[in-house]
N, C-alpha and C positions, 0 to 999 in steps of 0.2 A: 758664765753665760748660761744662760736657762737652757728647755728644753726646746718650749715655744720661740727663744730667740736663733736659732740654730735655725730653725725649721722656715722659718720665713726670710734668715737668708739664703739659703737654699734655694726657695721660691725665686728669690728678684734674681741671685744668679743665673737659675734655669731660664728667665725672663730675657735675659742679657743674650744669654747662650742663643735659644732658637731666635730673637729677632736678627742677629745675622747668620746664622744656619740659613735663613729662610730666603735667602740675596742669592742667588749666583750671578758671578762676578762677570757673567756674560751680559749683563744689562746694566745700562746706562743709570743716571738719576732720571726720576720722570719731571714730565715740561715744566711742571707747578713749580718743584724745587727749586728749579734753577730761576724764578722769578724771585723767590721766597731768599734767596741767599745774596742777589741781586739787590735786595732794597736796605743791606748793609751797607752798601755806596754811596744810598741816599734816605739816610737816617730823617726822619721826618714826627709828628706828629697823625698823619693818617695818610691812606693809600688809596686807589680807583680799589684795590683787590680785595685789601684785608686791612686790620687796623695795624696798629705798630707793633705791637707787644711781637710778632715775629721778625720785627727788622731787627729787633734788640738781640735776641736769641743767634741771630744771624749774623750780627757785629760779635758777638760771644765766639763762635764757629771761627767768624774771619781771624779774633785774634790765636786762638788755637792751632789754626794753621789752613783751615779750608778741605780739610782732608776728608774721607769720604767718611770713614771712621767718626768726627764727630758729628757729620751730619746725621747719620745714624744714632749716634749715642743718643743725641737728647728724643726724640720722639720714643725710643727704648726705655729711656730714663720718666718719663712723662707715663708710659705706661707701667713701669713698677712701681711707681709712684703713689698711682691708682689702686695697685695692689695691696700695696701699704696701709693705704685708707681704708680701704674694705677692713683688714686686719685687725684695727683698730676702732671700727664700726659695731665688727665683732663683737670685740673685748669690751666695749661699752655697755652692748645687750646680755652683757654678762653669758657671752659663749666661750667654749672650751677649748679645745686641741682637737675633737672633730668636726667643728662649725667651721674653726680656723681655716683644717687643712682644704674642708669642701669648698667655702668661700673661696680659697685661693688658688684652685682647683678649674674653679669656675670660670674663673677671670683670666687664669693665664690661657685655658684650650679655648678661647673664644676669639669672635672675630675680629679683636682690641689686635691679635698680633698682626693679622694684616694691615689693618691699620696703625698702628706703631712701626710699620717698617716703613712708611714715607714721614719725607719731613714737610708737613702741611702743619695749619693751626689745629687739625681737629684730635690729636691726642692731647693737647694740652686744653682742648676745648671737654674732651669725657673728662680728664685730673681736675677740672674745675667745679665740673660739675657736681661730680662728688665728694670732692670736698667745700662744696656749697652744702650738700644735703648733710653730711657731717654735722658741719657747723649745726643746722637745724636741728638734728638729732642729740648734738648735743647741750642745744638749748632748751630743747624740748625733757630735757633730763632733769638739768639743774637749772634752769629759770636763772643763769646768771648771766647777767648783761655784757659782759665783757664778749659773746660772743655773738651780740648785734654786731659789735663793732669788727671782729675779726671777718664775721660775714660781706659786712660790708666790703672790704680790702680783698675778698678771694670773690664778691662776684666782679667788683672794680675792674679788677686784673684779669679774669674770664672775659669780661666786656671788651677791653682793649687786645684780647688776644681775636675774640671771636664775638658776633654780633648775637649768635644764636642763642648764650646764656639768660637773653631775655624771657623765652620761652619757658624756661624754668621758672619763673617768677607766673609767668603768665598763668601757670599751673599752677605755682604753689598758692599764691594768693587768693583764689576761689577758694580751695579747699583749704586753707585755713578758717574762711570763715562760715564755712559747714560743720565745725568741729568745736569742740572747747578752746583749744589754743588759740580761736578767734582774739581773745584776750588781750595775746600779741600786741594788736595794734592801742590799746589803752596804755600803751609801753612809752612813756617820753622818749627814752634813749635808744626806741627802735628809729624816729626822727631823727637823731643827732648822728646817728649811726649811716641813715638816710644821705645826710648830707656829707659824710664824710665819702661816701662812694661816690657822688656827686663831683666832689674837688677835684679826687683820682682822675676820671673821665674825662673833667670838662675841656684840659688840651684837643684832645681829640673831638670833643662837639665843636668846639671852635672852629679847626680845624676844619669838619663840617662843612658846618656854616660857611666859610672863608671859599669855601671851595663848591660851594652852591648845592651841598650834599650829595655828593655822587653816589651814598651809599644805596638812594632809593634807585637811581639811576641805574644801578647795578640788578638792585632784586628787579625790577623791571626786568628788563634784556636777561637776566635770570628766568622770570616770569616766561618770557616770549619764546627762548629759542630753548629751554628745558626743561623748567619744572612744568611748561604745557602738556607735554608727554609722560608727565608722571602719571601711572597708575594710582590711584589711594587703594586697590585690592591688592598693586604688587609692595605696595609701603607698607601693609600690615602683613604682609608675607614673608617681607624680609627682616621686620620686626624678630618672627618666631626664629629666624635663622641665623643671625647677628649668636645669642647664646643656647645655639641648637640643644647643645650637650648638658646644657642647665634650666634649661625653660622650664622644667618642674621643680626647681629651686624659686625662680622667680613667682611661680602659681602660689606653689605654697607660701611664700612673704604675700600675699594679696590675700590670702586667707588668713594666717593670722594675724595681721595689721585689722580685718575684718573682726577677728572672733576671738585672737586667742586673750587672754585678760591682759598678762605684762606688757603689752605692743600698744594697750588701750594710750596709752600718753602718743602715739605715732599715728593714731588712727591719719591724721590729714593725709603720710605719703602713700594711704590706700586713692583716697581721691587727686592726690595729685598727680599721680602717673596718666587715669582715663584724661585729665583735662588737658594734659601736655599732648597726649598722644593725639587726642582729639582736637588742637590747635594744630598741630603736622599735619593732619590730615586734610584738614581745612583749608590750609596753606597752599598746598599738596606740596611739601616738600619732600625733599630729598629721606630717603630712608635713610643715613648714615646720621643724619641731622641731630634722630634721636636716641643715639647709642649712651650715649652720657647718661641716659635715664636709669637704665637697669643694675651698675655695680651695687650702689645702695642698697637695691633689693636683694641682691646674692646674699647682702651681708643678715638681711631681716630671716631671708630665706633658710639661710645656714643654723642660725640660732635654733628656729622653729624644728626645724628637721630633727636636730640633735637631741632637742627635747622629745621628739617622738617616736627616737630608736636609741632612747637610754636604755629603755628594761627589757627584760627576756629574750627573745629570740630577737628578734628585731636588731640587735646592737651586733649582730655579725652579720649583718645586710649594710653595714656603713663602710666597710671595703668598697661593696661593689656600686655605693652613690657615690663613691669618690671617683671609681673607674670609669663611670658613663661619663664624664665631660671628656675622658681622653681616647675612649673608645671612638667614639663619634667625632674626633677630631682626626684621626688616623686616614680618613679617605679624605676627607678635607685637605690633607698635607698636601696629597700629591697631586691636585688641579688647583687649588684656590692662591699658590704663592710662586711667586717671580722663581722657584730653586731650580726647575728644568730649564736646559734649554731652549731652543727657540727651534732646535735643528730635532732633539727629543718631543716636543710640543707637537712638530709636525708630523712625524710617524707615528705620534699616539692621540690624532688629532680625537676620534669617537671615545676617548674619555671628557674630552672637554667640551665635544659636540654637544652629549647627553645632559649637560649641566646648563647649558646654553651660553657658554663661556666664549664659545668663540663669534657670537655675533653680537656687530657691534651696534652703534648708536646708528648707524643709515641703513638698519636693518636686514644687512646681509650678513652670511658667513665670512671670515677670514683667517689668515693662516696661522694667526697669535690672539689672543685675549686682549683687547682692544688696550686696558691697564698696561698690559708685559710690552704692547708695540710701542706705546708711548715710551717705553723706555728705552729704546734700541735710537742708532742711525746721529745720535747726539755730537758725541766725540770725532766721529766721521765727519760731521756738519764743521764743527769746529778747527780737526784740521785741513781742511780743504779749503776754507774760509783764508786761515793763517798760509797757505800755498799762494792763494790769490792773494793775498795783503803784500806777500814776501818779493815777489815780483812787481809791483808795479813802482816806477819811476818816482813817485813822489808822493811817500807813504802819508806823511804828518795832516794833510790836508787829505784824508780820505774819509769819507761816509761811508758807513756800514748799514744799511737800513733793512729788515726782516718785515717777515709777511707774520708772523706770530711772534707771541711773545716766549717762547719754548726757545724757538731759532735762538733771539737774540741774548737770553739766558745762559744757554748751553756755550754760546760763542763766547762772553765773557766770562765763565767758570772756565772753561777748559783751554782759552788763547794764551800761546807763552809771550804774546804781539804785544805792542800800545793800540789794544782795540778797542773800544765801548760802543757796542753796536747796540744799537735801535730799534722800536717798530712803532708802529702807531696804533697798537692792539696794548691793552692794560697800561700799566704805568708805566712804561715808557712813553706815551705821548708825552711826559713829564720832565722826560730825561734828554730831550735835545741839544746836544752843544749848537747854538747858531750865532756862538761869537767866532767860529771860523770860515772863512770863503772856502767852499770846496770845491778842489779840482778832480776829484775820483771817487766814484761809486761805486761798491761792490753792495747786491742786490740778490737779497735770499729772499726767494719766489717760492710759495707751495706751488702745488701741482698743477701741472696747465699745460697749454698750449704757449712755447717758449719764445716761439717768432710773436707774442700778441706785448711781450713784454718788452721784445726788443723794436717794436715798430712806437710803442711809446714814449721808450725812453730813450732810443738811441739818438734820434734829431740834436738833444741837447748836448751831444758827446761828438767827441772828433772819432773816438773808437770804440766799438762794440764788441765784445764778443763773450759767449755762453761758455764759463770758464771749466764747470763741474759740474755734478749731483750724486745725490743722495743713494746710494746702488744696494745697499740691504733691504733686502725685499720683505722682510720682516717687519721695518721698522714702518710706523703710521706715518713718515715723513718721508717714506721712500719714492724718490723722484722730484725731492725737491732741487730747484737746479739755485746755481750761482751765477751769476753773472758780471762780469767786471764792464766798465763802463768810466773811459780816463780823457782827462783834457774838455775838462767841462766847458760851453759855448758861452752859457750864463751862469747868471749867481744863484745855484740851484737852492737857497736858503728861501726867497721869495714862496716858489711851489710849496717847501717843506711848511713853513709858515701858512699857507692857505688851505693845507691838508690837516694841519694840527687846528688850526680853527673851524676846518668842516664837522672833522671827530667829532671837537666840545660840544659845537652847536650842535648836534646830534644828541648829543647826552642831555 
């Protein structure tokens, strides 16, 4: 075993190591997750949410056992993955064992580990990306065709994980044809190669189709109640802060991709960053949206640097560009990851005040980081839920219906019951059993006013009453109540039916 392979595993170990260092076991999974593990129940060809490629991931998990363990492992796994690539990115531009270790350096103290500690699609959405540009880079090496086709098959598989991978196209495509490797497209087999990511997909366009495209329906009501509020001065602000510790690694890939000679065959991914970025912008999406952009560049970045503190004095200054990704990551540890408390968090609330951490999206201050609350009060929801289940007279004929799709998530991850609760918020408007008459209700309500819930619902019921709630005050669903509701008057299927047709026609 070489020098260089030692060292890079090393790397994905250490990779392994802090994304659960970075968990304290005092928080919950967050709301997203437990949709995301959820749609292993109901394995499909596409979602209101996301496409399939994480239900798969999700039936993987379920067969492993559902344990918290590997819901973690794969987003961990998805990011050293990515490391990987870089690695390998590297060693194509012909860098050494100080490109390597800076490159890897880069990628590991960056914002990739926050994000790699949830299981969402978006680390497997950065792993696709760059090993999309990969592929490019290494087509753009050796002009051999076989890596249309491999291209093809990794953005396929980014497609069906995440919608966003288009955007890379969106950008690479201009600037290709600013450049020599315009070429490209005089390529027969970059068409046939076309079509075969085409095949990949078209379940899920179908899918689409079939289901009257809810994907736009979604960026809409995306459009309306968030990315409205997006700044495009706070998108390119978060841009710099995503690879704080390495942003002079990325300058420098934009300059020699510009200038230096051997990068001249890469010149396109100088233009294709401004046109991606300047699609986000446009969009105004989300700044995480375009994290996937930058490993690529760490890797161009790394080579260049290496080459320009080869000789003389300069070449005992490559300690200390390796040290600044993790210097700079050192006060980032201790506000920016779920590892404290929640009971710690609040006695040291003016470190997280200062960063603007603890206010949330309705523009106030509160007592957790809006991220960390979402993870609290879950497990609690779920046994309180299984307390009311367990008492009522006539369990098999009972409806479980949620005000979110978080609630009804968490409730089927963590029920040891015959529960599969509902909401009529994401894809569960999907997931209604309504081949049973139901005689009993149990009814998770967010926050409110509790008598508005029982004046609407109780008529239908012979017995009412407000069973529980949510009492950790930390948690973003704290006060959410329960309500049991037994000896139904009518056949409460009808309502559910006129409610699931209100939603659609909405959409």
């Amino acid at each position: 075993m070489t020098r260089k392979t030692i060292i890079l595993i090393g790397f994905i170990a250490l990779k392994f190591l802090l994304q659960f260092l970075l968990l304290s076991p005092d928080y919950d999974l967050q709301r997203d997750e437990y949709l995301h593990l959820d749609q292993a129940n109901h394995l499909a060809w596409g979602y209101l949410s996301v496409p399939p490629f994480t239900s798969w991931n999700s039936y993987i998990i379920q067969l492993l056992g559902n344990s918290i363990f590997w819901i973690k492992f794969f987003p961990a796994a998805y990011g050293a993955l990515t490391i990987y690539i870089v690695w390998k990115s590297i060693e194509e531009l012909n860098g050494n064992l100080f490109a390597l270790i800076l490159g890897s350096t880069a990628i590991l103290f960056s914002a990739l580990l926050r994000l790699n500690t949830l299981y969402q699609p978006n680390s497997f959405d950065v792993l696709s990306w760059t090993a999309l540009y990969y592929v490019v880079l290494r087509y753009f090496k050796e002009e051999n065709t076989k890596w249309l086709f491999i291209g093809a098959v990794i953005f396929a598989i980014g497609f069906l994980n995440k919608y966003n991978i288009v955007f890379l196209l969106i950008g690479l495509i201009p600037a290709l044809l600013l450049t020599k490797q315009r070429k490209i497209f005089a390529q027969p087999k970059l068409y046939l190669a076309t079509f075969l990511g085409l095949v990949i997909i078209l379940p899920n366009l179908f899918w689409q189709f079939n289901n009257h495209f809810p994907v736009f329906q979604h960026l809409k009501q995306l459009a309306e109640t968030q990315l409205v509020n997006v700044n495009r001065m706070d998108f390119l602000r978060s841009q710099l802060l995503f690879f704080i510790g390495s942003i002079w690694v990325i300058i420098s890939s934009l300059y020699a991709l510009l200038l230096y000679k051997p990068f001249e065959p890469y010149r396109s991914f100088f233009w294709s960053m401004f046109f991606t970025l300047a699609t986000f912008v446009y969009f105004k999406a989300k700044d995480y949206y375009a994290m996937g952009i930058y490993p690529i560049y760490i890797a161009f970045g790394s080579v260049y640097l290496e080459e320009r503190f080869r000789n003389s004095w300069k070449k005992y200054l490559r300690p200390v560009l390796v040290a600044i990704p993790l210097l700079l990551f050192i006060p980032i540890f201790n506000v920016a990851f779920p590892n404290k408390s929640p009971d710690y968090i609040r006695q040291h609330a003016k470190n997280y005040k200062k960063f603007g951490l603890l206010r949330w999206e309705d523009g106030r201050d509160h007592l957790l980081p809006q991220d960390f609350a979402d993870m609290l009060g879950w497990k609690e929801l779920a046994l309180k839920v299984d307390s009311v289940y367990s008492g009522l007279p006539d369990k098999s004929n009972t409806l479980v219906l949620c005000d979110n799709y978080g609630q009804a998530g968490a409730i089927n991850y963590y029920t040891n019951l015959k529960i599969r609760a509902v909401s009529f918020n994401a894809d569960y408007i999907n997931w209604f059993d309504l081949t049973k008459k139901y005689e009993n209700l149990i009814r998770v309500k967010d926050q409110g006013d509790p008598n508005k819930e029982l004046q609407v619902t109780a008529p239908f019921f012979k017995n009412s009453v407000l069973a529980d709630s949510i009492k950790n005050r930390y948690a973003r669903e704290f006060g959410t109540t329960i309500f049991s509701f037994t000896g139904a008057k009518i056949d409460i299927r009808d309502r559910i039916k006129n409610e699931i047709d209100e939603k659609k026609n909405e959409r």
